[in-house]
N, CA, C and O atoms as a GROMACS GRO file, in nm:
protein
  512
    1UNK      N    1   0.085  -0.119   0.000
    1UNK     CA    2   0.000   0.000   0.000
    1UNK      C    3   0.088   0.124   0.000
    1UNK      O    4   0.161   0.148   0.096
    2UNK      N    5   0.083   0.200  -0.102
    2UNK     CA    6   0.128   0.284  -0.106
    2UNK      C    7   0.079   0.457  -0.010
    2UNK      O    8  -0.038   0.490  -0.027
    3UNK      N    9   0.146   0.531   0.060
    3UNK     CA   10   0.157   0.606   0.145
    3UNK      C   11   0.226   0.698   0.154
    3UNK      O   12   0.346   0.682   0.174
    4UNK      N   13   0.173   0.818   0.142
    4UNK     CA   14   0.272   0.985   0.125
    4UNK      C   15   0.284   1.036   0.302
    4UNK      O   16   0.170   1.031   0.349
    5UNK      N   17   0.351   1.066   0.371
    5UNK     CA   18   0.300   1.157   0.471
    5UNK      C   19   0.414   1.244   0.532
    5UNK      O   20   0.527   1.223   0.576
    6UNK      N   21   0.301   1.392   0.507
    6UNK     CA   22   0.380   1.522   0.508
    6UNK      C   23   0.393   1.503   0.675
    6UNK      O   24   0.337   1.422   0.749
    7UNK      N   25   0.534   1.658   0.719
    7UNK     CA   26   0.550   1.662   0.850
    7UNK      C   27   0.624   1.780   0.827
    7UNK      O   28   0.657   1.811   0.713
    8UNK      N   29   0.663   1.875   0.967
    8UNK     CA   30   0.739   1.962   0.938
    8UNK      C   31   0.656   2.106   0.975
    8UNK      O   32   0.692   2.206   1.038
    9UNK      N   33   0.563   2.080   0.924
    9UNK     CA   34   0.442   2.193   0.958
    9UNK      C   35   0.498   2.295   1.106
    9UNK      O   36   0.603   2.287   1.171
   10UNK      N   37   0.373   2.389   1.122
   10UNK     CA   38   0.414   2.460   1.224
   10UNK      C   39   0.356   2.625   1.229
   10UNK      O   40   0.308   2.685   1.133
   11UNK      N   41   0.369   2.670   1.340
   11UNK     CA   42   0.336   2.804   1.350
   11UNK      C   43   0.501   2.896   1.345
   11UNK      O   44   0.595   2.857   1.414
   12UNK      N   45   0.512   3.032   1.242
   12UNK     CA   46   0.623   3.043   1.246
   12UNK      C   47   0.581   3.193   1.192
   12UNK      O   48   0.485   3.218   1.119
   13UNK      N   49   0.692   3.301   1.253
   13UNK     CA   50   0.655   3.417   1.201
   13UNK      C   51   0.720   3.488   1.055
   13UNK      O   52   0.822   3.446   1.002
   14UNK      N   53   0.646   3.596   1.009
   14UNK     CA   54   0.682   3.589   0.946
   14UNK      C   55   0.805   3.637   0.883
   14UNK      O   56   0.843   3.733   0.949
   15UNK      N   57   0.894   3.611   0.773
   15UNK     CA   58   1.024   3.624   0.796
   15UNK      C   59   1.120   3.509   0.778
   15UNK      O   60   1.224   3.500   0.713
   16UNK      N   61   1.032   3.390   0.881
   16UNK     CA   62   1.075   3.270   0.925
   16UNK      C   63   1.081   3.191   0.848
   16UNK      O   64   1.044   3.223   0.736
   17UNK      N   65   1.147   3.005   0.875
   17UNK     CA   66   1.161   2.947   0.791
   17UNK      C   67   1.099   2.841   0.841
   17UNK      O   68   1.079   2.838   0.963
   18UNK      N   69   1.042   2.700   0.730
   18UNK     CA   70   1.056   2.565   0.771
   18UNK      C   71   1.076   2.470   0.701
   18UNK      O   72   1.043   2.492   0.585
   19UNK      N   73   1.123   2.353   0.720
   19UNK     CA   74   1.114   2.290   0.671
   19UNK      C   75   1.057   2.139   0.663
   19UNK      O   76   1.084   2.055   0.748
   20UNK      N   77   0.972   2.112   0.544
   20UNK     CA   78   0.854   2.052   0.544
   20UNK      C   79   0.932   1.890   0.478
   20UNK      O   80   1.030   1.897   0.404
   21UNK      N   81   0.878   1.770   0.512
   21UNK     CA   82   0.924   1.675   0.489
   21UNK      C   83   0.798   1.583   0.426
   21UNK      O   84   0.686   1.598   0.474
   22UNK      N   85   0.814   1.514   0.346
   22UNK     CA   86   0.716   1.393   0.266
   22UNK      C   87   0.773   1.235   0.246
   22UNK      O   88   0.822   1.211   0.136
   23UNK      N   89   0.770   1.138   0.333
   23UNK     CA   90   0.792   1.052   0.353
   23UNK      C   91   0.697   1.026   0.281
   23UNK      O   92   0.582   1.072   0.279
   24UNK      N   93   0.798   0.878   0.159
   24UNK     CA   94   0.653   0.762   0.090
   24UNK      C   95   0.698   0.641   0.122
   24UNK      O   96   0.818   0.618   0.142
   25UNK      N   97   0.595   0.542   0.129
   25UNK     CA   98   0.658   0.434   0.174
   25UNK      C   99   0.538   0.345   0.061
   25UNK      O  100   0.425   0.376   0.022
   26UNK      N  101   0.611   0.247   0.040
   26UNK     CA  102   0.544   0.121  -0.122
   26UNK      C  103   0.530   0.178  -0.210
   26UNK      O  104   0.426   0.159  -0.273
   27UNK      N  105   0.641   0.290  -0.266
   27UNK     CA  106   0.659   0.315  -0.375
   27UNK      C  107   0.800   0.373  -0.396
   27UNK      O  108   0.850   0.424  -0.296
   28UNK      N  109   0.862   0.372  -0.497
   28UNK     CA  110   1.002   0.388  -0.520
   28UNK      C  111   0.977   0.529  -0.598
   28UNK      O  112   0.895   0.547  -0.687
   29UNK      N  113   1.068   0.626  -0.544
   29UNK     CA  114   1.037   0.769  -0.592
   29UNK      C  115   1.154   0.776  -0.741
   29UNK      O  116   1.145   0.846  -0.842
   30UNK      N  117   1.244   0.688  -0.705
   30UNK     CA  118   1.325   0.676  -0.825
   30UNK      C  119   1.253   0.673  -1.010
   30UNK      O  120   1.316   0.657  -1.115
   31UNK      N  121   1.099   0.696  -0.989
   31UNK     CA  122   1.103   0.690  -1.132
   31UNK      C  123   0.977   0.792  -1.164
   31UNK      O  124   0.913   0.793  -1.269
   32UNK      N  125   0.956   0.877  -1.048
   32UNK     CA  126   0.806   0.957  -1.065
   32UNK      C  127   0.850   1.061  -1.007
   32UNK      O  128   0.929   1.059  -0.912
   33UNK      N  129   0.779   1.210  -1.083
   33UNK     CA  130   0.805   1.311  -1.027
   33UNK      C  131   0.713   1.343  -0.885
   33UNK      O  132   0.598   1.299  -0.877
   34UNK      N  133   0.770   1.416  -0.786
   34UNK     CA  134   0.687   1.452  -0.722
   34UNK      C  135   0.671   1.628  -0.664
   34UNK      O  136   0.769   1.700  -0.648
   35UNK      N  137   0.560   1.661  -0.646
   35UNK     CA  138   0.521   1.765  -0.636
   35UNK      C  139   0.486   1.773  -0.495
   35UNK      O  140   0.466   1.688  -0.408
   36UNK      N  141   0.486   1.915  -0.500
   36UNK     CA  142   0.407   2.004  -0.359
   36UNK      C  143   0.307   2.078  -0.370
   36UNK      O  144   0.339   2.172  -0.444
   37UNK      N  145   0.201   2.087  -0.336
   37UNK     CA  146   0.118   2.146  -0.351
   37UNK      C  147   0.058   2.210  -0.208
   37UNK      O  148   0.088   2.147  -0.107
   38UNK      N  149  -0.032   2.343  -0.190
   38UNK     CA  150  -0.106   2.328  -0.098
   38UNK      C  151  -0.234   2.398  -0.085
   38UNK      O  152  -0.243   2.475  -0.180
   39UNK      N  153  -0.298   2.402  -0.036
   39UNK     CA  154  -0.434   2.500   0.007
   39UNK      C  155  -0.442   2.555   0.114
   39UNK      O  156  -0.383   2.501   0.208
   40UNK      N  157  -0.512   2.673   0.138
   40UNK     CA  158  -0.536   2.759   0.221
   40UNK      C  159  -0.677   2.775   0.259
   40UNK      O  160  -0.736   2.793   0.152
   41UNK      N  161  -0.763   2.778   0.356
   41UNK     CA  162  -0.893   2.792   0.385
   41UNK      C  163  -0.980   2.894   0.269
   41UNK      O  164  -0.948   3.011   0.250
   42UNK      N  165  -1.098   2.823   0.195
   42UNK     CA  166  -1.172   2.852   0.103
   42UNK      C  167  -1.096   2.889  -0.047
   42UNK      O  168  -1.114   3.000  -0.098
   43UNK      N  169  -1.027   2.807  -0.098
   43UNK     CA  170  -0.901   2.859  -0.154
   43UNK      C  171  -0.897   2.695  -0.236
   43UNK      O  172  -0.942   2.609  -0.160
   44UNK      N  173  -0.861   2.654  -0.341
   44UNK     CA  174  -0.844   2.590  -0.432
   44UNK      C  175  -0.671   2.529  -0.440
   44UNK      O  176  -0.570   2.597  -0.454
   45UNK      N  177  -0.680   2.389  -0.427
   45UNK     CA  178  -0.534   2.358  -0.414
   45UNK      C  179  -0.432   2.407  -0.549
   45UNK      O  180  -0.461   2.402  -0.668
   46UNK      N  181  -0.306   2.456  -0.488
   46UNK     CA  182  -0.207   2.524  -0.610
   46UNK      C  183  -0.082   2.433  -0.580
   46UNK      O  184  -0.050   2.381  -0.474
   47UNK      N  185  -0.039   2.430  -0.665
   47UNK     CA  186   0.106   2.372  -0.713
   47UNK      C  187   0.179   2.462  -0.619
   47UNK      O  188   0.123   2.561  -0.571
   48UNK      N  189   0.311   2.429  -0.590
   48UNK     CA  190   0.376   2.480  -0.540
   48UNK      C  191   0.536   2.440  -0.600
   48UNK      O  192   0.613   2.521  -0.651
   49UNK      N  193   0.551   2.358  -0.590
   49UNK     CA  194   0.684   2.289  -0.654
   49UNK      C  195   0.718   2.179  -0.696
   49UNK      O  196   0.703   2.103  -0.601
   50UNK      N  197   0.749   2.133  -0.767
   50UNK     CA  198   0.811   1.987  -0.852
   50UNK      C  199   0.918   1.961  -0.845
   50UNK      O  200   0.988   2.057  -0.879
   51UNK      N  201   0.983   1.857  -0.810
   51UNK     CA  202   1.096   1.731  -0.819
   51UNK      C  203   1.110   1.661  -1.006
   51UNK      O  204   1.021   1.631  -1.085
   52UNK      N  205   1.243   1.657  -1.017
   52UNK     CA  206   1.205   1.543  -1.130
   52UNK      C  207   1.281   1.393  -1.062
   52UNK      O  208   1.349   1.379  -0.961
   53UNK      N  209   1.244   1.315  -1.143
   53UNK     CA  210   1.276   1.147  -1.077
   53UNK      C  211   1.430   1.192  -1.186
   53UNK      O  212   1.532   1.237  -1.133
   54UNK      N  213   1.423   1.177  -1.284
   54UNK     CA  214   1.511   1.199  -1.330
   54UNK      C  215   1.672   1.249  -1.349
   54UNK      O  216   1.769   1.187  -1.392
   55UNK      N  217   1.660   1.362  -1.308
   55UNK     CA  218   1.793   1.437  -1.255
   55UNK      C  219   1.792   1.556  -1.157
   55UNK      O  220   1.866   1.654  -1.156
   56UNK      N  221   1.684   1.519  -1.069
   56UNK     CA  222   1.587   1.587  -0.979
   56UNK      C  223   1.601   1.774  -1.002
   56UNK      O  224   1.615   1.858  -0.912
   57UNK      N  225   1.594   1.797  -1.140
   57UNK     CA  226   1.562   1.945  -1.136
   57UNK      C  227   1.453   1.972  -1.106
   57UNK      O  228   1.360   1.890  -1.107
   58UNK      N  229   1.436   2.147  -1.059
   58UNK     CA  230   1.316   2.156  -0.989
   58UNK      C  231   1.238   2.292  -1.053
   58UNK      O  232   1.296   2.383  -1.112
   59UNK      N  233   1.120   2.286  -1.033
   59UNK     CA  234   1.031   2.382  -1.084
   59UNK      C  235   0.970   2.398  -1.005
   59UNK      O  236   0.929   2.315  -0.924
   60UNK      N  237   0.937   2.590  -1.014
   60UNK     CA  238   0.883   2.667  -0.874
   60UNK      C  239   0.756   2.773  -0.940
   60UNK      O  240   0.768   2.856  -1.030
   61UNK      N  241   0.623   2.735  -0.854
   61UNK     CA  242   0.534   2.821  -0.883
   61UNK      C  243   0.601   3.005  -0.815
   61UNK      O  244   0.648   3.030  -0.704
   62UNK      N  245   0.573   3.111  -0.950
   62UNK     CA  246   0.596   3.214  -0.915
   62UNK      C  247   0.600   3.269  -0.786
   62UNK      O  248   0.690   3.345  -0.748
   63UNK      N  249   0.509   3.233  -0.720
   63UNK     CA  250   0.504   3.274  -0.583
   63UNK      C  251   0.602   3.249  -0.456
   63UNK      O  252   0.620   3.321  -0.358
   64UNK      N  253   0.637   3.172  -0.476
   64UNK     CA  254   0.765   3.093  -0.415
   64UNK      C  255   0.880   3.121  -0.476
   64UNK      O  256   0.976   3.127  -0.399
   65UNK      N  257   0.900   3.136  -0.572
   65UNK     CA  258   1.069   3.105  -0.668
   65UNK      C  259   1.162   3.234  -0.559
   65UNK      O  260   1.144   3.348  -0.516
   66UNK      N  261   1.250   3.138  -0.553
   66UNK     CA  262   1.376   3.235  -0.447
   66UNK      C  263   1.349   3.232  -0.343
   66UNK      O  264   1.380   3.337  -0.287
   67UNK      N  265   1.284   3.130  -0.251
   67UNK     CA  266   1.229   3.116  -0.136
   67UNK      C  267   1.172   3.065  -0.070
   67UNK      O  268   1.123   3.099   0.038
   68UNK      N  269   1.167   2.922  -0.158
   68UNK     CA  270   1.151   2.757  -0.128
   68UNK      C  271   1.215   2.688  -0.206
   68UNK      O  272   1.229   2.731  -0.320
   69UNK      N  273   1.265   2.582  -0.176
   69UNK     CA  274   1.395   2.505  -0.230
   69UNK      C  275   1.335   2.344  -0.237
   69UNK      O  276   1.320   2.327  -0.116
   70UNK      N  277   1.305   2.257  -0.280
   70UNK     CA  278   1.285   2.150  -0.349
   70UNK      C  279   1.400   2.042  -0.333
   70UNK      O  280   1.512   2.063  -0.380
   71UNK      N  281   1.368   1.930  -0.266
   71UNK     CA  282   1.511   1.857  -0.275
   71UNK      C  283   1.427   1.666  -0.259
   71UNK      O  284   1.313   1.624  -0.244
   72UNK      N  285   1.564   1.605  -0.272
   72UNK     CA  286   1.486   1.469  -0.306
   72UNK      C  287   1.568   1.336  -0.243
   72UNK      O  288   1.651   1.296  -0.325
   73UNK      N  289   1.567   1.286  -0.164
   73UNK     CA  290   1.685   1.178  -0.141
   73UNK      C  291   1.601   1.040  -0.158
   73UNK      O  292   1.539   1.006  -0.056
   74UNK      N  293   1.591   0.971  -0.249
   74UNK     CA  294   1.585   0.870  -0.314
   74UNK      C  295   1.550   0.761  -0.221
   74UNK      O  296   1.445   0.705  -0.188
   75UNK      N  297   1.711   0.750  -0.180
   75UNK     CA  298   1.743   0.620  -0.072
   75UNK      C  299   1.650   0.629   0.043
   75UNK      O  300   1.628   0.530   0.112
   76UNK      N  301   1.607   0.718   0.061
   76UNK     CA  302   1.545   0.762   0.176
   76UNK      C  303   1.386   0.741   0.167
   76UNK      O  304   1.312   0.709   0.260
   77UNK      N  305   1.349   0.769   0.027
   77UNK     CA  306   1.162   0.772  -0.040
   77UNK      C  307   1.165   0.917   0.037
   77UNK      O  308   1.077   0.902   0.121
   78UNK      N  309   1.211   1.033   0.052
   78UNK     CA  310   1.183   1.114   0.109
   78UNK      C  311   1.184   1.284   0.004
   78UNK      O  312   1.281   1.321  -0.063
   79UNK      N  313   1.080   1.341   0.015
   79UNK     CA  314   1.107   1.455  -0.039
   79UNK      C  315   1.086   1.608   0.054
   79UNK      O  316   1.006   1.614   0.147
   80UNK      N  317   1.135   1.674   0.031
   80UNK     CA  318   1.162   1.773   0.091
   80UNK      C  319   1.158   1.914   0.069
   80UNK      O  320   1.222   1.946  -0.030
   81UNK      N  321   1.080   2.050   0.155
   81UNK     CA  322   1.067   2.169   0.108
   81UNK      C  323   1.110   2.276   0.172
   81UNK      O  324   1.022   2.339   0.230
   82UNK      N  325   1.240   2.323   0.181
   82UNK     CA  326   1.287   2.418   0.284
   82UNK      C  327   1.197   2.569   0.227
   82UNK      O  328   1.186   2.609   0.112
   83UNK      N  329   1.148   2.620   0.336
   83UNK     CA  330   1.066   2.749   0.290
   83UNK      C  331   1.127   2.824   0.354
   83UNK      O  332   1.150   2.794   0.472
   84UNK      N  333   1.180   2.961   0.293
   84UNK     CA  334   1.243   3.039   0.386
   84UNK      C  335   1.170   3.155   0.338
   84UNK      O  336   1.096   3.162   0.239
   85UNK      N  337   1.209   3.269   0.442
   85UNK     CA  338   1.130   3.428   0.417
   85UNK      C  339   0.963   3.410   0.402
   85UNK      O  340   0.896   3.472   0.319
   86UNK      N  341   0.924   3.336   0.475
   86UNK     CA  342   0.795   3.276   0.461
   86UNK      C  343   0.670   3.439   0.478
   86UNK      O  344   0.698   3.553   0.514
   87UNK      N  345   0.553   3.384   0.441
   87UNK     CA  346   0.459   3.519   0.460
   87UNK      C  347   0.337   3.465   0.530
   87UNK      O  348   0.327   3.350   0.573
   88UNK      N  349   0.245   3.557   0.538
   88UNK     CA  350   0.136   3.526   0.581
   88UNK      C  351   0.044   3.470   0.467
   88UNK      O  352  -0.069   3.435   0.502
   89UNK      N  353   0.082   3.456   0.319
   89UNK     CA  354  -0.025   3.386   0.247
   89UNK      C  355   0.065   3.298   0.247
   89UNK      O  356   0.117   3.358   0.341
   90UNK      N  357   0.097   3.258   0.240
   90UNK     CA  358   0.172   3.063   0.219
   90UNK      C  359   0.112   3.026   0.354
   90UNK      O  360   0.140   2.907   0.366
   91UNK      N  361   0.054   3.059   0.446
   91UNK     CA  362  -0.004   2.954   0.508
   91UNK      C  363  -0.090   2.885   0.451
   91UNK      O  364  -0.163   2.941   0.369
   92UNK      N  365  -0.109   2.738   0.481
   92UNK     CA  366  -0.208   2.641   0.422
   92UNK      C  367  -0.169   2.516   0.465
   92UNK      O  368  -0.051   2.492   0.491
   93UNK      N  369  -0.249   2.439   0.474
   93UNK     CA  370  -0.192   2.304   0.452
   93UNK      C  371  -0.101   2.251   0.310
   93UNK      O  372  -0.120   2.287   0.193
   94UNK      N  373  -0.018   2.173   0.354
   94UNK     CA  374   0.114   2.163   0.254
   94UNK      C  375   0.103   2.033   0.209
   94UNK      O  376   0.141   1.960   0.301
   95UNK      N  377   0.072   1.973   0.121
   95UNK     CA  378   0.057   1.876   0.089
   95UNK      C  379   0.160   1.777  -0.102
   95UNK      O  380   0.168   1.806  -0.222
   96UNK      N  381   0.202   1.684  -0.028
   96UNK     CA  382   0.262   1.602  -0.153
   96UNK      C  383   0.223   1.490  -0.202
   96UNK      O  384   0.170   1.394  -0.145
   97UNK      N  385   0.268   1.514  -0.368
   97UNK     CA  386   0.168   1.384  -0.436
   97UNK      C  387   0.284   1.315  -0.548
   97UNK      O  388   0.396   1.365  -0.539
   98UNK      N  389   0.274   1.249  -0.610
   98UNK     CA  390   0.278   1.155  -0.692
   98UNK      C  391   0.256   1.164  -0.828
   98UNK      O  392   0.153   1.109  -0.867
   99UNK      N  393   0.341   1.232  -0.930
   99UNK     CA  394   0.295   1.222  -1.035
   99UNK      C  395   0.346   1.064  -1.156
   99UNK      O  396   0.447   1.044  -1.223
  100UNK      N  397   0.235   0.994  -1.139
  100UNK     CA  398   0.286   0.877  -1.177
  100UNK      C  399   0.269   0.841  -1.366
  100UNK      O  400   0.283   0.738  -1.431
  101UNK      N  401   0.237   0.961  -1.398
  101UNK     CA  402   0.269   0.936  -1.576
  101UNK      C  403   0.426   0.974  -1.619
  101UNK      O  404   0.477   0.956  -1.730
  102UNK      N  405   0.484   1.030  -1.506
  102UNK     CA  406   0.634   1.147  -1.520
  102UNK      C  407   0.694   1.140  -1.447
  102UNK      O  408   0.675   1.153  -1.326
  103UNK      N  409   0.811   1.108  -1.525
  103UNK     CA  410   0.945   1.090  -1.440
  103UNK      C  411   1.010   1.254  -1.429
  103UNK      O  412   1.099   1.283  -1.348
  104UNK      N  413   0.943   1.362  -1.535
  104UNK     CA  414   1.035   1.477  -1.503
  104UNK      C  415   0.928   1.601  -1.507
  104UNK      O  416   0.849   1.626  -1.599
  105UNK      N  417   0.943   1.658  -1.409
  105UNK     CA  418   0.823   1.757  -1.424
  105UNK      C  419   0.745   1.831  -1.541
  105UNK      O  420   0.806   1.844  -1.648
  106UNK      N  421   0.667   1.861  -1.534
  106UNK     CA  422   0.589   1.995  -1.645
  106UNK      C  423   0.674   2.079  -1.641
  106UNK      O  424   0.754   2.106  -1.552
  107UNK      N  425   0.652   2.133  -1.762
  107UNK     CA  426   0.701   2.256  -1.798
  107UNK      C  427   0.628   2.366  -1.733
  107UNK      O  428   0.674   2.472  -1.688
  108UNK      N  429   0.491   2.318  -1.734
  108UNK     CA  430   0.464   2.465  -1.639
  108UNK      C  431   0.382   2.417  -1.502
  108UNK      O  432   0.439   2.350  -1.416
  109UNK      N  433   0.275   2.448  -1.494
  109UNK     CA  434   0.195   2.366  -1.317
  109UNK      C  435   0.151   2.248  -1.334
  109UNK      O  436   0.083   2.235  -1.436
  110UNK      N  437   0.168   2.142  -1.258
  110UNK     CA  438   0.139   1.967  -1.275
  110UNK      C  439   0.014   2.013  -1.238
  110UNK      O  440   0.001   2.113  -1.167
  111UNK      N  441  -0.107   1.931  -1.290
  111UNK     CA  442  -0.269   1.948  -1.290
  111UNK      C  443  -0.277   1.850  -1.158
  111UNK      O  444  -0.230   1.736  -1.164
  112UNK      N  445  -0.332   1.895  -1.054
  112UNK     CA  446  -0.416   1.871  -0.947
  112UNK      C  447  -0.488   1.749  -0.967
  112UNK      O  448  -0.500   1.679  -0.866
  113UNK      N  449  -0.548   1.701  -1.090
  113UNK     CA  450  -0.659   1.562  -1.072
  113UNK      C  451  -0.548   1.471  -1.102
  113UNK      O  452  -0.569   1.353  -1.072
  114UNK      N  453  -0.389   1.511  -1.177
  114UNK     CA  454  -0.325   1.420  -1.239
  114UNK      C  455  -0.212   1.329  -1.144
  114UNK      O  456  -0.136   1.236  -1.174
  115UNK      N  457  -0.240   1.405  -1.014
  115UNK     CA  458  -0.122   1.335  -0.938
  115UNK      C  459  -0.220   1.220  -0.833
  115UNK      O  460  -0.342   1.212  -0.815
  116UNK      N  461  -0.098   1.138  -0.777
  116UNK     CA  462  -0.186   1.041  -0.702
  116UNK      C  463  -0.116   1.060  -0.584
  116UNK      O  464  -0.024   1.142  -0.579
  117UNK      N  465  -0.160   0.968  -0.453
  117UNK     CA  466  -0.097   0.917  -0.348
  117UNK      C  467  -0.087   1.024  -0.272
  117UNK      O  468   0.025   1.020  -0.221
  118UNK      N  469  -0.164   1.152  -0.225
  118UNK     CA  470  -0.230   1.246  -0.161
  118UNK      C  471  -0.195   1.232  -0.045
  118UNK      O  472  -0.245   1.126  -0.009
  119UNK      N  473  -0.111   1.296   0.076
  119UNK     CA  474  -0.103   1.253   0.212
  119UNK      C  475  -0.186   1.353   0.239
  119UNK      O  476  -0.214   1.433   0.150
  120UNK      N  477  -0.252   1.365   0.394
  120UNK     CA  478  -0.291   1.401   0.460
  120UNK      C  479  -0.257   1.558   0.480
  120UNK      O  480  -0.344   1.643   0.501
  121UNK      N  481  -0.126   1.584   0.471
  121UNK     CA  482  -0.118   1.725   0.504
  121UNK      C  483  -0.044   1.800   0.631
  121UNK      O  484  -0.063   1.781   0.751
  122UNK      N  485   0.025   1.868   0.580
  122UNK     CA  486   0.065   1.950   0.729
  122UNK      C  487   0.075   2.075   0.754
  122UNK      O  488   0.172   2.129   0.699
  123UNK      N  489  -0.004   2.155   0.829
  123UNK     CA  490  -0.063   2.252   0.840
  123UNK      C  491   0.103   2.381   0.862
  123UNK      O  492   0.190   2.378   0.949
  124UNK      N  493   0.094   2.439   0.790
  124UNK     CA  494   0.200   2.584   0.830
  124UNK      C  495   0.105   2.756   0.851
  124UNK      O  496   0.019   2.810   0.782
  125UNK      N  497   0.150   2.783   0.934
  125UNK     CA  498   0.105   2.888   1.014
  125UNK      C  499   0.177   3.014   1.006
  125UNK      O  500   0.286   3.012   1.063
  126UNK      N  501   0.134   3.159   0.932
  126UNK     CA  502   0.274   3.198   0.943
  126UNK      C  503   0.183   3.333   0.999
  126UNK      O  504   0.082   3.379   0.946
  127UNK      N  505   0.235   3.370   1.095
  127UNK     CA  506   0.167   3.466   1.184
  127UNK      C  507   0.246   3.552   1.319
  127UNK      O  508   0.312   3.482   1.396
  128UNK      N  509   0.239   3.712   1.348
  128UNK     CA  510   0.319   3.718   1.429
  128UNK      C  511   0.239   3.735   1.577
  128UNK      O  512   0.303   3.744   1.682
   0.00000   0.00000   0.00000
């Protein structure tokens, strides 16, 4: 059975940094891209960032670029989102998925119905 689950979350002001972690377990990340995505209360889930399986380059929704960092350790099934200079709209729940047609990201935002293996979520707070 395959299993995503985010961690890392937190209340943090703003300014601040965190960093968010995505453990998968019954699936080998070595051949699928994976993404970050998240939502915010009454608010529609957005992309946030992409991994490639490939040669793990990374792609950053505008909003983020220069101020979340994307990283991938294999051996581990683990992916990873250091957020730094964080604000008060990036709070949301942070959530990672599975894009299992692609080993290397989109060129531009991975579509929301197209990814699988959905964890639960971990809530970031950014507030002073």
């Amino acid at each position: 059975q395959v299993q995503f689950v985010e961690s890392g979350g937190g209340l943090v002001q703003p300014g601040g940094s965190l960093r968010l972690s995505c453990a998968a377990s019954g699936l080998d990340l070595d051949y699928y891209a994976i993404g970050w995505f998240r939502q915010a209360p009454g608010k529609e889930r957005e992309w946030v960032s992409c991994t490639s399986a490939s040669d793990a380059s990374a792609t950053y929704a505008d909003s983020v670029k220069g101020r979340f960092t994307i990283s991938r350790d294999n051996a581990k099934s683990t992916v990873f989102l250091q957020m730094n200079n964080l604000k008060p709209e990036d709070m949301a729940v942070y959530y990672c998925a599975a894009d299992l047609m692609r080993r290397r990201c989109p060129p531009g935002p991975p579509i929301v119905r197209d990814m699988s293996y959905w964890g639960k979520g971990t809530l970031v707070t950014v507030s002073s």
